[in-house]
N, C-alpha and C positions, 0 to 999 in steps of 0.2 A: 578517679579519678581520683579521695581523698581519698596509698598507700598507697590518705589521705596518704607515702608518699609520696612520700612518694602524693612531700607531699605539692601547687601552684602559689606566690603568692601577690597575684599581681593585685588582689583586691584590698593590701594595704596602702592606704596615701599616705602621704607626707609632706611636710612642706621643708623648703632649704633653711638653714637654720642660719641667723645673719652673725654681725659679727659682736659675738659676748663681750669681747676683752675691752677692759677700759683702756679711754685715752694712753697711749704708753709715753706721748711727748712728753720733754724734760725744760723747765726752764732752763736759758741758759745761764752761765756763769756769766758776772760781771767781769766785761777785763782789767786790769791791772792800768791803772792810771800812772800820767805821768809827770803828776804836779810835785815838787819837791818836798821831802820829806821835814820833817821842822825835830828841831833839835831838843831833846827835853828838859826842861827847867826846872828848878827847885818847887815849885809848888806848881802842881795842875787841877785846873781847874776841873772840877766837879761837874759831870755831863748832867743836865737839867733832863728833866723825865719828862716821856712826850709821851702823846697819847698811840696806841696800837691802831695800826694802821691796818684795815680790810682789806688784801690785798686782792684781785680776781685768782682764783683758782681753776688750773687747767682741768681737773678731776672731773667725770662727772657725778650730778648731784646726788644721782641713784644707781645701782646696779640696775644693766640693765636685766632684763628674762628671758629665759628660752621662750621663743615660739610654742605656744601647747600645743599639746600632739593632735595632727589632724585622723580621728579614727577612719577607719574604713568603711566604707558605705553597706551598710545592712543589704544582708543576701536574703530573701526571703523563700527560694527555695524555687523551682520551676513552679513555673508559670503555664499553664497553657493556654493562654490569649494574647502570648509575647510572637509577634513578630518573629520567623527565624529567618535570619540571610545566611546561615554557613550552607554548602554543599553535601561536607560529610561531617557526620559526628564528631566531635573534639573533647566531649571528658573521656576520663580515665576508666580503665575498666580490668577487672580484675577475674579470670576464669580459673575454679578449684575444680577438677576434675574427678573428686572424692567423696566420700561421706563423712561426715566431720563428727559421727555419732558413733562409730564403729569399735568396733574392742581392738581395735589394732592399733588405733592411733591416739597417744593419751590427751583427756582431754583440756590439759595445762595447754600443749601446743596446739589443740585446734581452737582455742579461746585468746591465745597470743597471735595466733595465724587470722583468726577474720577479725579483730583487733585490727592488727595493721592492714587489711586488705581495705578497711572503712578508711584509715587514716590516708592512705594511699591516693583512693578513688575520691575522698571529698574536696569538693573545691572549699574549704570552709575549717574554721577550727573546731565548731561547735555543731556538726550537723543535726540536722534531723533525718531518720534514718526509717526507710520501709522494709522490713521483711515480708515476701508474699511467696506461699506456698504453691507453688504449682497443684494445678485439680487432679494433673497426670498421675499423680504416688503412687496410687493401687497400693496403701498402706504400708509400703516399704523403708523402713528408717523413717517414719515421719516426724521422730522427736527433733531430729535434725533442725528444723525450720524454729521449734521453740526452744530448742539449747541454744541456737545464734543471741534469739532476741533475749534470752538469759543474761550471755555472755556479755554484749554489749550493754545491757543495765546498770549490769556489775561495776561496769567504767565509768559509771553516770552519763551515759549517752542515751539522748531522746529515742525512745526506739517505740513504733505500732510494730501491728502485727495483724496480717489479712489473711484471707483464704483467696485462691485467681477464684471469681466464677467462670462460670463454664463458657461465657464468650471471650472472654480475656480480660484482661487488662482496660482501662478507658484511660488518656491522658488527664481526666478529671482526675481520677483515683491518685495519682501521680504531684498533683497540686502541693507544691507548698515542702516538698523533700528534697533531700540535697543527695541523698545516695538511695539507692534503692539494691533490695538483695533479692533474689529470686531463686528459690531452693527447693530442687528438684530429689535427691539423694540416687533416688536406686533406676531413675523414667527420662526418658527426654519430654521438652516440652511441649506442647502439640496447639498453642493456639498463636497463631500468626499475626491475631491483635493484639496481646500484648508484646510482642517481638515489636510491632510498629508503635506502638504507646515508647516503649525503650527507647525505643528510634530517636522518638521526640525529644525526650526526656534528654540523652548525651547530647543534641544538638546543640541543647543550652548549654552547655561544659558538666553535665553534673554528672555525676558518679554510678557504675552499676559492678555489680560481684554476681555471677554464676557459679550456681555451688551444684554438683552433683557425677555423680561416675557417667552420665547420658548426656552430659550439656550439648555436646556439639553432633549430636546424632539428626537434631535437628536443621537437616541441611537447606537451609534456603540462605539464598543470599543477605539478607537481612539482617539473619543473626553471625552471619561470617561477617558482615560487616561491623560486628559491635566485637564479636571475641577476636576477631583477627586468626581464627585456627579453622584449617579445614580438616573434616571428618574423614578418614580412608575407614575404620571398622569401631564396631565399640568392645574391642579390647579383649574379649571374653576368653579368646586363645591367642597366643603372640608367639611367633615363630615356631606355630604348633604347638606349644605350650596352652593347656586348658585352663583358664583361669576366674572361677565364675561360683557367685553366692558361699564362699568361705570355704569351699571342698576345694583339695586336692594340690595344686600349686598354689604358692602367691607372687605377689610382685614384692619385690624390692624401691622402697621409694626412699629418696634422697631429696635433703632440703641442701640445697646452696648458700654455703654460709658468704653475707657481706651485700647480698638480694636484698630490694624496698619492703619484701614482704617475711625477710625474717630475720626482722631486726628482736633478739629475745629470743629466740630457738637457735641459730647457729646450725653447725654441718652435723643433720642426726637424721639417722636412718631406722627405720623401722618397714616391717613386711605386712601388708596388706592386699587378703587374701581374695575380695571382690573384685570382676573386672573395672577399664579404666579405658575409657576413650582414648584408640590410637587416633593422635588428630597431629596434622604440622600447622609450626606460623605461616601465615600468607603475609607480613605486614613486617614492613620495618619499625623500628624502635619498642621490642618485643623484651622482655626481662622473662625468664624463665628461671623460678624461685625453687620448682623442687621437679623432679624426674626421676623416671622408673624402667625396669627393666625385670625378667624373671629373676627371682630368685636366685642365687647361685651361677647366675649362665653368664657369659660375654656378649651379649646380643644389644642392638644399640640402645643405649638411652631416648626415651621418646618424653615429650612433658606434659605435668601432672599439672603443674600451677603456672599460670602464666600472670604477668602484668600487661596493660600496654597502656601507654600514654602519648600523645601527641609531640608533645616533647621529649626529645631522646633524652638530653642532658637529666634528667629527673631519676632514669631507670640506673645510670652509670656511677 
């Protein structure tokens, strides 16, 4: 929700600023009298010295001051004993399709890429940010999960770092963060309590990033209602093309230069050789930041990285 941004800012106040400028009225001019002028004389007398007169001053006494800035009300971070009234979730949310650890993709842009995908999703300038490893890995890329929370250090950004236990997610665990990232790399994820811990967590506006080549293998309604992408296969062959754990073809992926999520990387392309969830948007006001396709072939474009945010005006 903050790329933050991609990125809301309705949580600054302010107040209207009144009116600075001094008085500009002008006295006016005396007018021009009409009493007869006297003729001058060989000797004039001597005007006698009088005392200065305080006259009132239209000026005022002081400048006056801007109004001091009214800050914006402390975010503290979901809450789960807040009230929700929304229906459907309303933060931002960011799905990478990829492994962001891999020898394919260098790791200046994958540390610029989830950079901006926090900036995007955070409702906030200064989040606090959870990394949680999915339990699903079966040790696949697992550096993944702590090169993010690296990366994000590097920026001076709050960032923990968890393991999912094995029941999932609790909206407790979730207390007190403003983005949360969930990084699977090479698995989908298999526990349906964190999917609804999430749930909660966007209802309050606040920010989520799905990172892994499986994200949306996990078909249940729940988590299509947070990525806004539905599943048709996970990628591993595309238009007959075999595409799977670094052997034999790869994809071609393409970042979209002028996208909320690659602001700093621009239009660059690189071939990466692991499958990639074929998934389409279901949702309007969708930003799709980079897309792929085999290698070499004319075959359509399908996406890799997606945005979405509740407000379209933010993705455009």
């Amino acid at each position: 929700m903050f790329f933050f941004l991609a990125l809301s800012c309705s949580e600054y106040g302010y107040t209207e600023k009144g009116n600075i400028n001094p008085d500009s009225e002008k006295e006016e001019e005396a007018a021009p009298t009409s009493d007869p002028v006297s003729l001058p004389s060989d000797e004039e007398d001597e005007p006698e010295p009088t005392d200065p007169v305080n006259e009132p001053s239209s000026s005022p006494t002081s400048e006056p001051s801007e109004p001091a800035f009214e800050a914006p009300p402390e975010d503290d971070g979901f809450d789960p004993e807040e009230t929700i009234i929304e229906e459907e979730p309303f933060g931002n949310v960011v799905t990478i399709l990829m492994t962001l650890s891999d020898m394919w993709i260098p790791p200046q842009t994958a540390d610029q890429l989830i950079y901006n995908a926090v900036q995007f999703v955070s409702p906030v300038l200064d989040p606090k940010v959870l990394i949680i490893r999915d339990d699903n890995h079966n040790g696949e890329d697992v550096q993944d999960s702590e090169n993010i929370q690296q990366w994000l250090q590097n920026r001076a950004l709050t960032v923990d770092f968890m393991e999912e236990p094995s029941e999932g997610v609790t909206i407790n665990d979730l207390w007190g963060y403003h983005v949360v990232v969930l990084s699977n790399p090479g698995y989908p994820p298999d526990d349906i309590g964190s999917i609804e811990s999430f749930r909660e967590f966007s209802m309050q506006g606040y920010g989520i990033i799905f990172q892994g080549d499986d994200m949306t293998r996990l078909t249940s309604p729940l988590m299509e209602s947070l990525t806004r992408l539905q599943n048709i296969d996970n990628g591993t062959s595309y238009y007959g093309v075999n595409i799977d754990n670094n052997q034999g073809q790869t994809y071609e992926v393409s970042f979209i230069e002028g996208t909320v999520l690659t602001e700093g990387i621009g239009n660059f392309t690189f071939e990466y050789g692991n499958d990639i969830d074929t998934a389409q948007p279901i949702a309007q006001g969708m930003s799709v930041a980079a897309e792929c396709t085999v290698q070499g072939s004319t075959h359509p474009m399908k996406p890799v990285i997606t945005a979405f945010s509740p407000e379209q005006e933010f993705l455009e």
